[in-house]
C-alpha positions as CSV (number, residue, x, y, z in Angstrom):
1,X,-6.0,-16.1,22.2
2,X,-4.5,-19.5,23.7
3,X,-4.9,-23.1,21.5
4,X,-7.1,-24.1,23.8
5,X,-9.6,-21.7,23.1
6,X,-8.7,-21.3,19.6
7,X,-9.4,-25.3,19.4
8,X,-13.0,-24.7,21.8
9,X,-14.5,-22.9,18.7
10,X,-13.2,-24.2,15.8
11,X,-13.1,-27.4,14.3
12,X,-9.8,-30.1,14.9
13,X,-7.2,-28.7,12.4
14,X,-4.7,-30.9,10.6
15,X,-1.6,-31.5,12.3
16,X,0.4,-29.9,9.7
17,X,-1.7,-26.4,10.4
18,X,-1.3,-26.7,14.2
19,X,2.6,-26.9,13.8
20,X,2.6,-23.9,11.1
21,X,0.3,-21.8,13.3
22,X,2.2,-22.8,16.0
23,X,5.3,-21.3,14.7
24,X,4.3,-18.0,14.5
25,X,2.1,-17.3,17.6
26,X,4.8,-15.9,19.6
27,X,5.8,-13.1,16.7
28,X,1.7,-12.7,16.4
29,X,2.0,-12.1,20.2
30,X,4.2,-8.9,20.1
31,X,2.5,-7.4,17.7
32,X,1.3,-3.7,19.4
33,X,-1.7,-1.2,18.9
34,X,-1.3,1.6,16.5
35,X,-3.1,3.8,14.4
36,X,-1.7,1.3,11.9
37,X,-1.5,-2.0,13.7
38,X,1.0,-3.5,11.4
39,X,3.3,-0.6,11.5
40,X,4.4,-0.4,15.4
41,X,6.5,2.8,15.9
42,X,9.9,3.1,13.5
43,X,8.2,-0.2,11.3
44,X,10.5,-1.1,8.9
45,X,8.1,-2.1,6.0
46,X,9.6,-3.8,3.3
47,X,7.0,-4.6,0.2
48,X,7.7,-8.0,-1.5
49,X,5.8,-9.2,-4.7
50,X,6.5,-9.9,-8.7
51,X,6.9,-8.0,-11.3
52,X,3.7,-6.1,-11.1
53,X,5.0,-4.9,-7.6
54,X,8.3,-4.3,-9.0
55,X,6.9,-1.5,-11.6
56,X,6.7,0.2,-8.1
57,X,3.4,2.0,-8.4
58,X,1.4,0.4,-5.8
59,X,4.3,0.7,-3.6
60,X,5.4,4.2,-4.4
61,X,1.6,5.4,-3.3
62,X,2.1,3.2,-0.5
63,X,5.1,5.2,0.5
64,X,3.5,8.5,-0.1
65,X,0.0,8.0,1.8
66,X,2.5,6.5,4.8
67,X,4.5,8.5,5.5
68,X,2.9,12.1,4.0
69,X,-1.1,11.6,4.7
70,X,-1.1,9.6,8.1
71,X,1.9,11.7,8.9
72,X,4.2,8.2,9.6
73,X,7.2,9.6,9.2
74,X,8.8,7.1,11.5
75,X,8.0,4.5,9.3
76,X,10.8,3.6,6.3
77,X,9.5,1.7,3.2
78,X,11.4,-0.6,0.8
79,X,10.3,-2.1,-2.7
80,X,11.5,-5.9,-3.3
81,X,9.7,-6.5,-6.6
82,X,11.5,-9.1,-8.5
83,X,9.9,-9.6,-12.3
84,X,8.8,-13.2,-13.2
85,X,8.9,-13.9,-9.0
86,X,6.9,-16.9,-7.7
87,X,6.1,-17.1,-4.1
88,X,9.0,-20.6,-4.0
89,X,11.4,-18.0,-5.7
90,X,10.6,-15.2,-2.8
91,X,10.9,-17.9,-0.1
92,X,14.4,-18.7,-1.8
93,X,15.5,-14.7,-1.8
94,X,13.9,-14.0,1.2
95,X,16.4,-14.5,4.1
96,X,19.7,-13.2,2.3
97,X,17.7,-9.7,0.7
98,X,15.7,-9.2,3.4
99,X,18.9,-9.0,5.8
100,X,19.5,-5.9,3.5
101,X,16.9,-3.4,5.1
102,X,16.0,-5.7,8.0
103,X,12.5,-5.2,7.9
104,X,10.0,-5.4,10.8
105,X,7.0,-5.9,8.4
106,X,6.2,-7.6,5.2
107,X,3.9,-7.2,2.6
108,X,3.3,-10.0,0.3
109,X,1.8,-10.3,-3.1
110,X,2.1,-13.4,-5.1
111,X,-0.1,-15.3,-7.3
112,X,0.0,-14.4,-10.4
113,X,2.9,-16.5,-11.9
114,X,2.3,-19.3,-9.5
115,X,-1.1,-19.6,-11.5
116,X,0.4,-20.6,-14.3
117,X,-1.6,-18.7,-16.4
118,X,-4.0,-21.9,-17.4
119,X,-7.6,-22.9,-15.2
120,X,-7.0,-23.5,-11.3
121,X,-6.2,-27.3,-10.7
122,X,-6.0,-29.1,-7.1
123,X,-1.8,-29.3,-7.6
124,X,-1.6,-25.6,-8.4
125,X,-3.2,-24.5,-5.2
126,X,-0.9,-27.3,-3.5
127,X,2.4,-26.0,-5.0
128,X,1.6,-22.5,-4.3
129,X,0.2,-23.2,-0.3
130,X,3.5,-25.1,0.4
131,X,5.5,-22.2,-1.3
132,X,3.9,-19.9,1.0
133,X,4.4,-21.8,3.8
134,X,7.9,-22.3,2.8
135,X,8.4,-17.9,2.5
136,X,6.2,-17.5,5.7
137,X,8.8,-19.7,7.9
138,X,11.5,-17.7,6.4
139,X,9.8,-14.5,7.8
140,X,9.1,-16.0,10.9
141,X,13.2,-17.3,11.4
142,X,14.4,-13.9,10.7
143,X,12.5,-11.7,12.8
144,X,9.5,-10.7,11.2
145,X,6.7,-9.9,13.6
146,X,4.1,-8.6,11.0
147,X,3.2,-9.5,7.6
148,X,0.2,-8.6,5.4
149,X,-0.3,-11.5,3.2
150,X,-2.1,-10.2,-0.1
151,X,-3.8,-12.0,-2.7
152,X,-2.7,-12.1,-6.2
153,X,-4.6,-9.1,-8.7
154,X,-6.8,-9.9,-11.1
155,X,-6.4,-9.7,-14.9
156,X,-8.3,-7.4,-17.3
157,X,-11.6,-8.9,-18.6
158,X,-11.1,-7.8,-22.3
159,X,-7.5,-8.2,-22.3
160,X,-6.3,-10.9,-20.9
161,X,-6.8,-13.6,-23.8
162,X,-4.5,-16.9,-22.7
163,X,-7.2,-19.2,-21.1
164,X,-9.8,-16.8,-21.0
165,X,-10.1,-13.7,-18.1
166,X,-12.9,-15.8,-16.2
167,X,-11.2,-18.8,-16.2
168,X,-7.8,-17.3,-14.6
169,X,-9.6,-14.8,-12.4
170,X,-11.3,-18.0,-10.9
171,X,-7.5,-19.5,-10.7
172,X,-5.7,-16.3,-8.8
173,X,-9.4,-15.8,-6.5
174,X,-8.7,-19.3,-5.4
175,X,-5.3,-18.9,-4.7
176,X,-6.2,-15.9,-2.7
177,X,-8.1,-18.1,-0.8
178,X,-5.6,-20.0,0.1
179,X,-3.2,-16.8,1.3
180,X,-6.2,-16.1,3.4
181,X,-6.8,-19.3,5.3
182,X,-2.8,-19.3,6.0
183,X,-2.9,-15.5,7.3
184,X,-5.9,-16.7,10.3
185,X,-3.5,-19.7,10.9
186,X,-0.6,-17.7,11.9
187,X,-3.1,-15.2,13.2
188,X,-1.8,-12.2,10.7
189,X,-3.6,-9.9,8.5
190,X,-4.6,-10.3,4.6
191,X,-5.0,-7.9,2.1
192,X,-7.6,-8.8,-0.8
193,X,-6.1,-7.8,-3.6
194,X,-8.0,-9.6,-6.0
195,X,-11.6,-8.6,-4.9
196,X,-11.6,-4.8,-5.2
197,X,-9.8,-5.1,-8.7
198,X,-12.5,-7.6,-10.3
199,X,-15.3,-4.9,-8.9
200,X,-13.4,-1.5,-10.0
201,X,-13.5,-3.4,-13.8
202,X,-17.2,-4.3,-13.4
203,X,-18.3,-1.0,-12.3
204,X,-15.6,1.0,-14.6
205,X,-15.9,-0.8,-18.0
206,X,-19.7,0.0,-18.5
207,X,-19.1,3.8,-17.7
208,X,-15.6,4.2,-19.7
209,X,-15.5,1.2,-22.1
210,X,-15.0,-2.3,-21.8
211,X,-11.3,-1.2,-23.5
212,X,-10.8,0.5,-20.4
213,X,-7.9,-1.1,-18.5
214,X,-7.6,-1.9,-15.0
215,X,-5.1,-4.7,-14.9
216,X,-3.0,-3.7,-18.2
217,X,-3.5,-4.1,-21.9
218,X,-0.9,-6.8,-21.6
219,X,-4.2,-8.1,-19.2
220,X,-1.7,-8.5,-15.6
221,X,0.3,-5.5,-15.5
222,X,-1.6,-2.7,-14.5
223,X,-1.3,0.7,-15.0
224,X,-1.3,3.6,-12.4
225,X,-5.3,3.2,-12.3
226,X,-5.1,-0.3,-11.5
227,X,-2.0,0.3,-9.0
228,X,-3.8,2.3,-7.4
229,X,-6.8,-0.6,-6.1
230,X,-3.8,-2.4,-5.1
231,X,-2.2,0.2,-2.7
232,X,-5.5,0.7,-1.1
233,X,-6.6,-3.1,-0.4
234,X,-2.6,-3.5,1.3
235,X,-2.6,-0.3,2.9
236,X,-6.2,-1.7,4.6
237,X,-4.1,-4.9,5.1
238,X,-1.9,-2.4,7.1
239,X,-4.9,-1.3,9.7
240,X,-5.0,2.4,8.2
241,X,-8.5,4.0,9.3
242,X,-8.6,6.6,6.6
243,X,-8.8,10.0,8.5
244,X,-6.9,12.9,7.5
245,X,-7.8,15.5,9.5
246,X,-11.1,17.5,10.2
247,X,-11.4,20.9,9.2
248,X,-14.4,23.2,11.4
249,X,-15.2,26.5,10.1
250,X,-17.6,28.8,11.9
251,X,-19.6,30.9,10.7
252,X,-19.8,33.1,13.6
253,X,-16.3,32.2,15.3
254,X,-12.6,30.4,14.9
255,X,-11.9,27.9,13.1
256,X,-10.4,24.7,15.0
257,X,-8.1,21.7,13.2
258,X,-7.1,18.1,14.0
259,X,-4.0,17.4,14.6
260,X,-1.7,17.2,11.5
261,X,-3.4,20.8,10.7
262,X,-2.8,24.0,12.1
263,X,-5.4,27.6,12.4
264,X,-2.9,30.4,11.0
265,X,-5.6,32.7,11.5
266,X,-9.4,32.7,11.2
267,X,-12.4,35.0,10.7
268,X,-16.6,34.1,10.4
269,X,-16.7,31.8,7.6
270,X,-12.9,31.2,7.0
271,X,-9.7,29.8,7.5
272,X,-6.1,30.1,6.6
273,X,-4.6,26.8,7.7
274,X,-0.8,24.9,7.4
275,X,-0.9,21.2,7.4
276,X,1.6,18.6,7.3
277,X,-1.0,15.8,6.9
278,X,-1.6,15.7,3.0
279,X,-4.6,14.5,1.7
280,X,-3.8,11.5,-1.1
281,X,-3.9,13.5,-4.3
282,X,-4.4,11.7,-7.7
283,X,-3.2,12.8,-11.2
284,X,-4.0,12.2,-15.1
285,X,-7.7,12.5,-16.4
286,X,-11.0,11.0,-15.6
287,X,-10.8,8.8,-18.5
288,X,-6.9,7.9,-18.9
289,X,-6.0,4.7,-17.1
290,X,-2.4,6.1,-16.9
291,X,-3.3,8.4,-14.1
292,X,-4.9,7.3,-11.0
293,X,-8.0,9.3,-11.0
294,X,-9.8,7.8,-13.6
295,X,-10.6,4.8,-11.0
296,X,-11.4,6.8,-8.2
297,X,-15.1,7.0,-8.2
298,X,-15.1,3.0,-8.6
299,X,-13.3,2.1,-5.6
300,X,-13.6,3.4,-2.0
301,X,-10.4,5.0,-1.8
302,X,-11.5,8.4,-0.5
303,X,-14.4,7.1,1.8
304,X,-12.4,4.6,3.8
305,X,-8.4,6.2,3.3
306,X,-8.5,9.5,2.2
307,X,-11.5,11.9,4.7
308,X,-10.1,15.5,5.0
309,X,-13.3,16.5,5.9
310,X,-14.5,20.1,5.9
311,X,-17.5,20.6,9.0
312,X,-19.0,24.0,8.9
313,X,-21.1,25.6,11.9
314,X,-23.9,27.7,12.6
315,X,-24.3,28.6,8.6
316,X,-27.2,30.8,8.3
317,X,-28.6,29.4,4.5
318,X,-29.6,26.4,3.0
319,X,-26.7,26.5,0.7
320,X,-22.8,27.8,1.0
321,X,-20.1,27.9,-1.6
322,X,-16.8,26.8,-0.8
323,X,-13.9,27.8,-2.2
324,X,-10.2,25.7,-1.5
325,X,-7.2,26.7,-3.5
326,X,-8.3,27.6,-7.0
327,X,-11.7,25.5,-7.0
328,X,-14.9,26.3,-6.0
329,X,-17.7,23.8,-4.8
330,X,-21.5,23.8,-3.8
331,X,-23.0,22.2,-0.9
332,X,-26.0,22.0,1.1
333,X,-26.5,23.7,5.0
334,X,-27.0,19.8,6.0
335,X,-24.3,18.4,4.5
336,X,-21.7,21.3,5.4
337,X,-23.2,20.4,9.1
338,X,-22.6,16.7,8.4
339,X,-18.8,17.7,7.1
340,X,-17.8,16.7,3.5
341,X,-14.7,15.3,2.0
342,X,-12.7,17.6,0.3
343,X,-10.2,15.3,-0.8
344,X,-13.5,13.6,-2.7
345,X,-15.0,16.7,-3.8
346,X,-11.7,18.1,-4.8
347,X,-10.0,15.3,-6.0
348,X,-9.2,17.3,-9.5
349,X,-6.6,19.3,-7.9
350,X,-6.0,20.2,-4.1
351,X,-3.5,22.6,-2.6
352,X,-1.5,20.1,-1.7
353,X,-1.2,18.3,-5.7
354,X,2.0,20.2,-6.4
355,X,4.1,18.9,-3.4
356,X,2.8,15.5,-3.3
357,X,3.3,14.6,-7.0
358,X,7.3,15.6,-6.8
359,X,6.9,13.6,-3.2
360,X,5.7,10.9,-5.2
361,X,8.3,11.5,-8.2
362,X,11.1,11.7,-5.0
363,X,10.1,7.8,-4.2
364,X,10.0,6.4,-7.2
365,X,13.9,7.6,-7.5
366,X,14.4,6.1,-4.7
367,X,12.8,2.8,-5.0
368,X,14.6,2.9,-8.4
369,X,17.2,2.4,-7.2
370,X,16.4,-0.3,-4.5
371,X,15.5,-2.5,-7.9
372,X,19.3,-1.8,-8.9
373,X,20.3,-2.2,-4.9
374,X,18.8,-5.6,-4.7
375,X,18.9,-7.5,-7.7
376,X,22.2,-6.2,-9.2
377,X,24.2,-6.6,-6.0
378,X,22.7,-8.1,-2.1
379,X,21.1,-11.0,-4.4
380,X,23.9,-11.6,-6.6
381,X,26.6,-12.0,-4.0
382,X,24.4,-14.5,-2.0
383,X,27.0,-17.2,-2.1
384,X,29.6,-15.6,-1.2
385,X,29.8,-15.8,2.4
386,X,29.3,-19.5,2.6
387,X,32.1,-19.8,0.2
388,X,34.5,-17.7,2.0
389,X,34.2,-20.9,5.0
390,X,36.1,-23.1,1.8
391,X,38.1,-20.5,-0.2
392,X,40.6,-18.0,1.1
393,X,40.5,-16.1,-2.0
394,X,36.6,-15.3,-1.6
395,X,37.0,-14.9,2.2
396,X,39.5,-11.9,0.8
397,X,37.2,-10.3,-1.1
398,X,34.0,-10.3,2.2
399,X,35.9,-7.0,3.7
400,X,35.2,-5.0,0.2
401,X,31.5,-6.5,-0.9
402,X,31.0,-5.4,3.2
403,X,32.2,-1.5,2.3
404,X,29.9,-1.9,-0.6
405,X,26.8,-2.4,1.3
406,X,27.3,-0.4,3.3
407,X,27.5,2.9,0.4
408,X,24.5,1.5,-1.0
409,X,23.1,1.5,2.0
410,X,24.2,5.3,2.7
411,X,23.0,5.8,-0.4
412,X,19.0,4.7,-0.4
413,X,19.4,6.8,3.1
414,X,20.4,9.7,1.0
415,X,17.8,9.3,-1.3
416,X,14.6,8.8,1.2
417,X,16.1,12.0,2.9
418,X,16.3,13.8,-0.4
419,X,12.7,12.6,-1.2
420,X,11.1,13.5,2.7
421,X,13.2,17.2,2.6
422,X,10.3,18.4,-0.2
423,X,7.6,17.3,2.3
424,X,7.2,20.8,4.1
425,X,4.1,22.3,5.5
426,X,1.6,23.3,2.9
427,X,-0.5,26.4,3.5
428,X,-4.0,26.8,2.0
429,X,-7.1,29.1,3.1
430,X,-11.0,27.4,3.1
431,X,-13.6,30.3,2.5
432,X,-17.2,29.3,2.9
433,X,-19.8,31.9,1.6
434,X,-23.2,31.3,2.1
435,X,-25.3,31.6,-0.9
């Protein structure tokens, strides 16, 4: 899209917007098509956010429906959660821990603190839209060619008790407005974060009790349930379409897979399959807002992320059972025909629950230790290189903080290799018996 037509169909923007948009069109430019359009081929995705990203929930299930359900595994992922963070205080960080991983994409969430935690006021939304500003031109001088700006969260309804849940709900919605209008200036993508947590509590609370938490007992920090709304609006910031492969037994015939999945063998009405596309599998209980399938049936996580879908042909009765791994399920001739989800249907326990929750347990390790990686070291030697231009003595010092980053760096290597070796193909065997 040129400025010219951009201006043709839009009303006159401020001068100030023109310059920041202008800014960024040429990284906006590059971007390429993909499957995920944020994530060009090898992305380098590095997540930054607050302390509610740096609990490194959202982002570990980021990491694990990346790289093992759309089968990325030419995409790396770091955490850059920083606890008390304000989107100034990333745009401060940004350039120097950044340089660490040298990202190619950026997720942002921030919000929350810049609130204030008090009602939304005209000089809140100011401070926070010139912070962004200020992080988003850091992005752009260093290379970044796609970023996913997200809204802040929400906080819990009955827990949050400082001003009142409406009354900061109405703050951080407003500052995701703002995030938006500044991702269609520099013509980037946004991630509603807010949104999809404010309807998971409406539609939850009334079915498991309004003490129920989806943003925390503490009200902002969430817990794996409410984690999990976040990695699916920011993985839908990312351009994932949602389908994990298609499954087509016959009744009469061979079976046949999408790719990701592979036939072993086949006979009428079944299938013994090996897949190294996982379906996203969820753990705890359905009423426990420590695991993350409690939420599940309040958010569209399965419809629009998570289809391994099952088709069945030329099935001879106006019912079938199917039977996947240990569980068994009904389902109608139509809706067999149709194909249903099993990663919906089965979402108790899969096959594929046992290698994706040590997958899962393998990231968090690793982004562990990315906390310890940033904070405790690339952040806290910041100064030292323009001090070395002054002081001999620090210039001495450069060639050992240098052999030092680079062993850390060997080391997060190490551990995203020792966390992708467990990612092997998973066998399982669909029977379908008509009834």
């Amino acid at each position: 899209m040129t400025i010219a037509t951009r201006a043709a169909g839009n009303p006159p923007m401020k001068l100030a917007a023109l310059v920041f948009f202008l800014a960024f069109l040429p990284a906006a430019a590059l971007a390429a098509p993909n499957a995920a359009p944020n994530l060009p081929e090898n992305a380098r995705l590095a997540v930054a956010g607050d302390s509610i990203t740096e609990r490194k929930l959202y982002t570990k299930f980021m990491e694990a429906y990346i790289v093992a359900c759309s089968g990325r595994t030419d995409v790396s992922v770091f955490q850059f959660g920083w606890s008390g963070q304000t989107a100034g205080g990333f745009a401060d960080r940004a350039a120097n821990d950044l340089a660490a991983f040298q990202p190619s994409t950026v997720t942002l969430c921030f919000g929350m603190n810049d609130g204030g935690y008090q009602p939304f006021n005209e000089s809140i939304g100011k401070r926070f839209e010139d912070s962004m500003k200020r992080g988003l031109i850091v992005l752009r001088d260093n290379g970044i060619k796609h970023i996913v700006v997200g809204s802040p969260g929400a906080v819990d309804t009955f827990y949050f008790n400082r001003t009142g849940g409406g009354d900061y709900n109405h703050n951080l919605a407003q500052l995701g407005k703002i995030g938006k209008k500044l991702a269609g200036e520099i013509q980037q993508s946004f991630a509603d974060v807010h949104q999809p947590m404010i309807d998971a509590m409406l539609k939850a609370k009334p079915v498991l009790g309004k003490e129920y938490d989806v943003c925390g007992t503490d009200g902002y920090h969430p817990n794996e349930n409410g984690h999990l709304v976040m990695a699916y609006a920011f993985l839908k910031g990312l351009g994932f379409d949602g389908d994990i492969g298609t499954i087509t037994v016959d009744m009469n015939g061979n079976a046949k897979a999408t790719e990701g999945h592979k036939v072993v063998s086949s006979a009428p009405g079944s299938a013994e399959l090996e897949s190294v596309r996982y379906p996203f599998c969820f753990q705890g209980n359905e009423k426990s807002p420590s695991g993350t399938l409690s939420i599940v049936p309040f958010i569209p996580f399965n419809a629009e992320l998570n289809r391994y879908t099952l088709k069945v042909a030329n099935l001879n009765a106006a019912k079938a059972r199917v039977e996947w791994g240990t569980q068994l399920n009904e389902f109608t001739k139509e809706q067999l025909a149709a194909g249903v989800n099993l990663a919906a249907e089965f979402a108790a326990r899969t096959p594929f629950e046992g290698v994706f929750l040590e997958y899962l347990n393998r990231v968090a390790a690793k982004q562990e230790f990315e906390t310890y990686y940033i904070k405790e070291v690339i952040n806290k030697f910041r100064m030292l290189s323009p001090s070395a231009k002054a002081d001999p003595d620090v210039a001495a010092v450069l060639p050992a903080l240098d052999n030092l980053r680079a062993k850390l760096a060997a080391r997060h290597k190490a551990l995203d290799d020792k966390a992708r070796e467990v990612l092997q193909p998973v066998k399982h065997i669909i029977t379908v018996t008509p009834l």
